[in-house]
TIMI-2910 file (N, C-alpha, C, CB; in pm, 1 decimal, decimal comma, always signed):
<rs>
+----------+----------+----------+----------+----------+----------+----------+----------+----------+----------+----------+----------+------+
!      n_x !      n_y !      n_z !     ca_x !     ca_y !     ca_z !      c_x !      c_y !      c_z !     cb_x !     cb_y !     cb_z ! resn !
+----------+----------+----------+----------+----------+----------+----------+----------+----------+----------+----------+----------+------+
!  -7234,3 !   -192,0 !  +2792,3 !  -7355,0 !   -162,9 !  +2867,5 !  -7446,8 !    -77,9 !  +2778,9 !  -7321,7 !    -89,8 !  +3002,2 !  Unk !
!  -7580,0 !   -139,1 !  +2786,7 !  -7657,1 !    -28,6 !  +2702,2 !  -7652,5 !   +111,4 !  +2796,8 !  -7833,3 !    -81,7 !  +2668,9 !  Unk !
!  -7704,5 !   +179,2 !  +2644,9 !  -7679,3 !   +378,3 !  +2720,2 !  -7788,9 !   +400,2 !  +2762,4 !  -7644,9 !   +533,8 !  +2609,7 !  Unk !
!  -7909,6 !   +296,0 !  +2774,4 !  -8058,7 !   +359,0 !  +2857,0 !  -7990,3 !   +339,4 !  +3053,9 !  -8262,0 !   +201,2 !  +2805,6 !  Unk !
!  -7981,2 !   +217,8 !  +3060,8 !  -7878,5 !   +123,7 !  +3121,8 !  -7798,1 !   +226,4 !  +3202,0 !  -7783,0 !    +34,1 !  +3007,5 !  Unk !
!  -7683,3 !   +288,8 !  +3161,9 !  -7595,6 !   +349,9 !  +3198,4 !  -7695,4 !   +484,5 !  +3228,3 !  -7473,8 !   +348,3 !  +3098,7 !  Unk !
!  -7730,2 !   +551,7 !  +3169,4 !  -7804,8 !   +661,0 !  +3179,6 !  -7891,8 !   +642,1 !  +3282,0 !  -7866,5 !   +693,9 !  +3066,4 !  Unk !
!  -8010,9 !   +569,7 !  +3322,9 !  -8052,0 !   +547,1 !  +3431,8 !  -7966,5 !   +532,9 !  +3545,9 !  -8115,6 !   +460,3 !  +3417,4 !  Unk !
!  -7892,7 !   +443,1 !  +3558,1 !  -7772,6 !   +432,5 !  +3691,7 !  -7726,9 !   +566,2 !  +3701,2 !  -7624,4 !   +325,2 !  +3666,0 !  Unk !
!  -7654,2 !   +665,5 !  +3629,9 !  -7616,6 !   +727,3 !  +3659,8 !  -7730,3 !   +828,9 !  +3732,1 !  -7542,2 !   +743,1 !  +3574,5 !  Unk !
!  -7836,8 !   +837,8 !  +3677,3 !  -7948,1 !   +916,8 !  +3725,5 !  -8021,1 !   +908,7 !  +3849,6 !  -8031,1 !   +906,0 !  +3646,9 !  Unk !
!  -8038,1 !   +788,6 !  +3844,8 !  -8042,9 !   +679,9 !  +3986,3 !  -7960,5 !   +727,8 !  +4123,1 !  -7964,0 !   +520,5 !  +3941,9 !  Unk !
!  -7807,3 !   +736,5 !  +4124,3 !  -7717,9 !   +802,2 !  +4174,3 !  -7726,2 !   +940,4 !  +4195,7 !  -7630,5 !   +778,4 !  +4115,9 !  Unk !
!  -7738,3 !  +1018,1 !  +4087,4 !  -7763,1 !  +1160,7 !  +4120,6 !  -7894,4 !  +1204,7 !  +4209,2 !  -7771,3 !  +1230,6 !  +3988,8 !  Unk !
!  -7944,1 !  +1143,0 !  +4187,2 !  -8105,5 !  +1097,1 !  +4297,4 !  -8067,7 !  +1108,0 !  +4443,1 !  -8171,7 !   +903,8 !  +4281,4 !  Unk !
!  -7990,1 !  +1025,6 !  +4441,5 !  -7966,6 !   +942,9 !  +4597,4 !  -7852,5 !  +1087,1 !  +4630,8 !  -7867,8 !   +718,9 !  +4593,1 !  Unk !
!  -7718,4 !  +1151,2 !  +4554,2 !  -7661,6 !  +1233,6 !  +4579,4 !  -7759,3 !  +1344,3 !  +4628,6 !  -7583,8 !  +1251,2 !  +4483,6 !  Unk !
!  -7850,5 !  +1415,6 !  +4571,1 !  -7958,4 !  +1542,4 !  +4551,9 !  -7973,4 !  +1528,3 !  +4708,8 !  -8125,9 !  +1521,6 !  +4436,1 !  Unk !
!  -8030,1 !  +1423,7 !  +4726,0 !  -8114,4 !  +1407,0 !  +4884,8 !  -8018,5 !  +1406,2 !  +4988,2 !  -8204,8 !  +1258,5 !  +4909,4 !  Unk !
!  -7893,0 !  +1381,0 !  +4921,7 !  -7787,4 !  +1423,7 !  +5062,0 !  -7705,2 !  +1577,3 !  +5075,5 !  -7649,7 !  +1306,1 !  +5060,4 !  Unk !
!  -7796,8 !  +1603,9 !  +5244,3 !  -7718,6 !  +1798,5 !  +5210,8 !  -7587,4 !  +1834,5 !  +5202,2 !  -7742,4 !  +1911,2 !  +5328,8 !  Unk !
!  -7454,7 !  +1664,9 !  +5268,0 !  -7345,5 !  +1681,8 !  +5208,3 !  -7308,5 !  +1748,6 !  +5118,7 !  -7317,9 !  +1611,1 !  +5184,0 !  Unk !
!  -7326,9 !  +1638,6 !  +4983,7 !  -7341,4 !  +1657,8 !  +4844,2 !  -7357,2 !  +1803,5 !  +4792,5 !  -7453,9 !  +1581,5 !  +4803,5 !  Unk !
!  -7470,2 !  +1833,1 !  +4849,5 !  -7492,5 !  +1946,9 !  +4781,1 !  -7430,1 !  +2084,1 !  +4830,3 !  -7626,1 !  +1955,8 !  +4774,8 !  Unk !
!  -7390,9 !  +2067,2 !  +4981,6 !  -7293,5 !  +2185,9 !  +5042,7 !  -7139,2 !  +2159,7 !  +4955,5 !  -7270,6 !  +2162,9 !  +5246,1 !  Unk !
!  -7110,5 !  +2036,3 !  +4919,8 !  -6988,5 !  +2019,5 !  +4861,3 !  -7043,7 !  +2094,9 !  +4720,0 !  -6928,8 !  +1849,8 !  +4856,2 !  Unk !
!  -7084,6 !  +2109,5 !  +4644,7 !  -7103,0 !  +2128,3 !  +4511,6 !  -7091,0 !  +2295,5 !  +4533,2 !  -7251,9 !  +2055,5 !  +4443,6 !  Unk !
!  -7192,4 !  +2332,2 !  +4610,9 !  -7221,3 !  +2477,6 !  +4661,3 !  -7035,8 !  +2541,7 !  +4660,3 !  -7318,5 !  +2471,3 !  +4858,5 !  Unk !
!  -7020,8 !  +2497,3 !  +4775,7 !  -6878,6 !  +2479,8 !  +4802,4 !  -6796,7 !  +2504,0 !  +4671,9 !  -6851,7 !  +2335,8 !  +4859,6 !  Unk !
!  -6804,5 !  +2455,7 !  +4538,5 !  -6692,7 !  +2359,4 !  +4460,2 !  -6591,9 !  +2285,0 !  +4523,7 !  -6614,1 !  +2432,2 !  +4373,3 !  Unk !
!  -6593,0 !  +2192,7 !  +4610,8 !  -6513,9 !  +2099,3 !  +4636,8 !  -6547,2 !  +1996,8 !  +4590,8 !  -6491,6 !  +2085,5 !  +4741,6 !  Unk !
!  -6459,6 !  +1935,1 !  +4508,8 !  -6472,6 !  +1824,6 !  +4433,0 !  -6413,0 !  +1714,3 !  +4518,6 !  -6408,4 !  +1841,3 !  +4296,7 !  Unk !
!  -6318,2 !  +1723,4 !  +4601,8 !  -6267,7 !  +1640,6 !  +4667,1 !  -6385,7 !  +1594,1 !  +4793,9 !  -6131,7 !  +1700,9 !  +4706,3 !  Unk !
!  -6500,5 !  +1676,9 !  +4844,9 !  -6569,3 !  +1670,5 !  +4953,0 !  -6684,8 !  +1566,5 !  +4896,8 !  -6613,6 !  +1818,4 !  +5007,3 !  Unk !
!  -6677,4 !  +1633,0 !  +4791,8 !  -6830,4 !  +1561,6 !  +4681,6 !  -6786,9 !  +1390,0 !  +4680,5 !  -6831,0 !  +1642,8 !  +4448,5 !  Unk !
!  -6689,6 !  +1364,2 !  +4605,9 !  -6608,7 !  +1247,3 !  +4601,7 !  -6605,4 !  +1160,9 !  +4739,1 !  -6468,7 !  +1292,5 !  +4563,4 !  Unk !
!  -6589,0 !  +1203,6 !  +4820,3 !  -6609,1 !  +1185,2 !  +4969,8 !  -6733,4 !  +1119,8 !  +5003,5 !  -6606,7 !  +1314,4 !  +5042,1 !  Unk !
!  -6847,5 !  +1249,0 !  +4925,7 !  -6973,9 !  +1196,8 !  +4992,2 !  -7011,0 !  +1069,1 !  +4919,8 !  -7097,1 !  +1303,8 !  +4986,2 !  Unk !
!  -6976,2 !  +1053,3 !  +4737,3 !  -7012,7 !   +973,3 !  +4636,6 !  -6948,8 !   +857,7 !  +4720,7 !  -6960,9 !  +1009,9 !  +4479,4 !  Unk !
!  -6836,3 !   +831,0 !  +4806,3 !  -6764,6 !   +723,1 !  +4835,1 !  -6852,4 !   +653,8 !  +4967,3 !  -6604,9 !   +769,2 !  +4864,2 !  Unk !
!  -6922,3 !   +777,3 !  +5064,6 !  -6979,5 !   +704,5 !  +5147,8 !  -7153,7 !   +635,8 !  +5137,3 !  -6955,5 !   +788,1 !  +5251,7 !  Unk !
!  -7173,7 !   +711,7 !  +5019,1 !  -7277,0 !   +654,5 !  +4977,6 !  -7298,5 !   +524,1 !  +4852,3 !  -7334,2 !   +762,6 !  +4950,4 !  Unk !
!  -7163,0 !   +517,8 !  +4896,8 !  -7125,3 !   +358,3 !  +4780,4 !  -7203,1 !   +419,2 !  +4628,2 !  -7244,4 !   +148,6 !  +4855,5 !  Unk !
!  -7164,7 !   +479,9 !  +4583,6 !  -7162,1 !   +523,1 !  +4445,9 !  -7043,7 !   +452,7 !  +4366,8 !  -7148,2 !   +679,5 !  +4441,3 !  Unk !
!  -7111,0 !   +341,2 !  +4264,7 !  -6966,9 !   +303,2 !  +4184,1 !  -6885,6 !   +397,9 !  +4147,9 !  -6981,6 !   +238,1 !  +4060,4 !  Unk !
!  -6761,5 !   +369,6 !  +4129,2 !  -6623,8 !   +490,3 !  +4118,5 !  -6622,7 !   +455,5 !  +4008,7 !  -6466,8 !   +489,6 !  +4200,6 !  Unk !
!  -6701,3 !   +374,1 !  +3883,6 !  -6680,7 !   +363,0 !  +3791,9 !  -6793,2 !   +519,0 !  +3741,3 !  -6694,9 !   +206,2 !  +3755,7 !  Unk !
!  -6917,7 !   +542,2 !  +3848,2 !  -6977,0 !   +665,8 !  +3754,6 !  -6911,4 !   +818,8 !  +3817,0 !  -7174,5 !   +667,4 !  +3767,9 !  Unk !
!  -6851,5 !   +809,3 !  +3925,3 !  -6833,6 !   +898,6 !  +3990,4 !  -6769,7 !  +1024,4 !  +3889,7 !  -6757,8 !   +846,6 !  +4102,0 !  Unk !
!  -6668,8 !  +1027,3 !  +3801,1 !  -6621,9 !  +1089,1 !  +3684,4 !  -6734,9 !  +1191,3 !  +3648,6 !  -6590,8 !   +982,4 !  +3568,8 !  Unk !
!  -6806,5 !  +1069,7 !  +3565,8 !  -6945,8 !  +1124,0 !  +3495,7 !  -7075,0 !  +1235,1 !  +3564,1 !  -7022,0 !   +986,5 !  +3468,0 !  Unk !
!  -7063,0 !  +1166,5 !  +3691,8 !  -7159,3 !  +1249,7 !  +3808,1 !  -7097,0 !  +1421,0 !  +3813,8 !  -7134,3 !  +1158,8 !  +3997,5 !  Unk !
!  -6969,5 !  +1378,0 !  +3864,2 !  -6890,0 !  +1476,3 !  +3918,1 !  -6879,3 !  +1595,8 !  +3853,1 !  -6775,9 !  +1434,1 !  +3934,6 !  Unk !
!  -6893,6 !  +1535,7 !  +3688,3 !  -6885,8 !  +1625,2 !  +3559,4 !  -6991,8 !  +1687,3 !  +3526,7 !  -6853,7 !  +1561,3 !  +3445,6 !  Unk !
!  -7127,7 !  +1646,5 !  +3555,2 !  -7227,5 !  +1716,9 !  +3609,7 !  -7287,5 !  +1773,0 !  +3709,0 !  -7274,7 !  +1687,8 !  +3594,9 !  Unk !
!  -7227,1 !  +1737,8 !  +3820,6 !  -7290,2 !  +1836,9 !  +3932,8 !  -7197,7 !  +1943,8 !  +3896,5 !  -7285,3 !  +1788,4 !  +4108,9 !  Unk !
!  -7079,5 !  +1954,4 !  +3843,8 !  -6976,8 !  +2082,1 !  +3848,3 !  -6957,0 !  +2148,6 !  +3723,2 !  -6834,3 !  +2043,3 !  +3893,5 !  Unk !
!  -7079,1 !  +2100,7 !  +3620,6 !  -7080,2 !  +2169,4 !  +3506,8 !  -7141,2 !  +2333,3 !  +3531,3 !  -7166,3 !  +2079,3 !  +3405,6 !  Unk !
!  -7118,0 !  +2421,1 !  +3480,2 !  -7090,3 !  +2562,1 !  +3465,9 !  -7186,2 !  +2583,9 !  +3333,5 !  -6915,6 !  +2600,9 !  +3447,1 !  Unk !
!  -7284,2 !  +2513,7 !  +3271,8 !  -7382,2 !  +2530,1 !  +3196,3 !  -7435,8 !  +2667,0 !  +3244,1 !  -7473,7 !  +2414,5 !  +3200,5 !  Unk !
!  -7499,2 !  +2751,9 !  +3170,7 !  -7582,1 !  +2862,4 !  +3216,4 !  -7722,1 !  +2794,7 !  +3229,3 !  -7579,9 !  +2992,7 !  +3112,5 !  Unk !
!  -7819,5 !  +2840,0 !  +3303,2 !  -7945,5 !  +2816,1 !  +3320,1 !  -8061,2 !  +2849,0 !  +3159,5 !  -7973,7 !  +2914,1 !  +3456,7 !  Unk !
!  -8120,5 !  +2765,6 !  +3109,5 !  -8159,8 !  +2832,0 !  +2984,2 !  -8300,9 !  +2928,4 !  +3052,9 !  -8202,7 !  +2698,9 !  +2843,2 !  Unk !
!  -8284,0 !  +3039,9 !  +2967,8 !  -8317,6 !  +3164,5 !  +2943,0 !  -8475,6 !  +3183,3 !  +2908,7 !  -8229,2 !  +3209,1 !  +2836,3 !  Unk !
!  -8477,6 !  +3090,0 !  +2830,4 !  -8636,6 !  +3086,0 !  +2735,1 !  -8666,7 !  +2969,6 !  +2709,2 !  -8646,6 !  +3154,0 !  +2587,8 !  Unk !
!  -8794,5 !  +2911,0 !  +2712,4 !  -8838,2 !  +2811,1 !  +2667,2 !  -8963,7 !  +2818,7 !  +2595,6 !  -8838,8 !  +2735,3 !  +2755,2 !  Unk !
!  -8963,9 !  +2758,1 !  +2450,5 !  -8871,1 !  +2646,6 !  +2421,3 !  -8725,7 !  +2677,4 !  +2353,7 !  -8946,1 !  +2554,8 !  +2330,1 !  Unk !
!  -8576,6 !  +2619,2 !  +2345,1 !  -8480,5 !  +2709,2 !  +2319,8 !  -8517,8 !  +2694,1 !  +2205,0 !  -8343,3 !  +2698,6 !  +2356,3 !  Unk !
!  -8520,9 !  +2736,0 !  +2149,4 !  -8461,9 !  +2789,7 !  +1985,4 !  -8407,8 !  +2941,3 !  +1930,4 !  -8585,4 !  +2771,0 !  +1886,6 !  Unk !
+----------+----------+----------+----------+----------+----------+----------+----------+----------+----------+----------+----------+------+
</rs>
């Protein structure tokens, strides 16, 4: 699959996740199992769900300054 391809779908998805307050009480939460739940009732392929999951529950810090350098 191209990576524009994949990258859009997955973005696409996180879209449709954002707008559900499930989703986002699960994330709030850290329940990964609730999130998964919501990704399942909103027919999210389980092929991106991994990838999603790995970003809504990434632990990145917020950047600080812009532009970073």
């Amino acid at each position: 699959m191209d990576l524009k391809i994949k990258a859009s779908t997955i973005a696409f998805h996180i879209q449709r996740l954002a707008d559900s307050s499930e989703a986002w009480e699960a994330v709030e939460r850290k329940d990964k199992e609730s999130f998964r739940k919501v990704c399942e009732k909103l027919k999210v392929p389980k092929k991106y769900v991994d990838s999603i999951s790995r970003i809504a529950f990434s632990e990145d810090p917020e950047p600080t300054q812009w532009p970073w350098t």
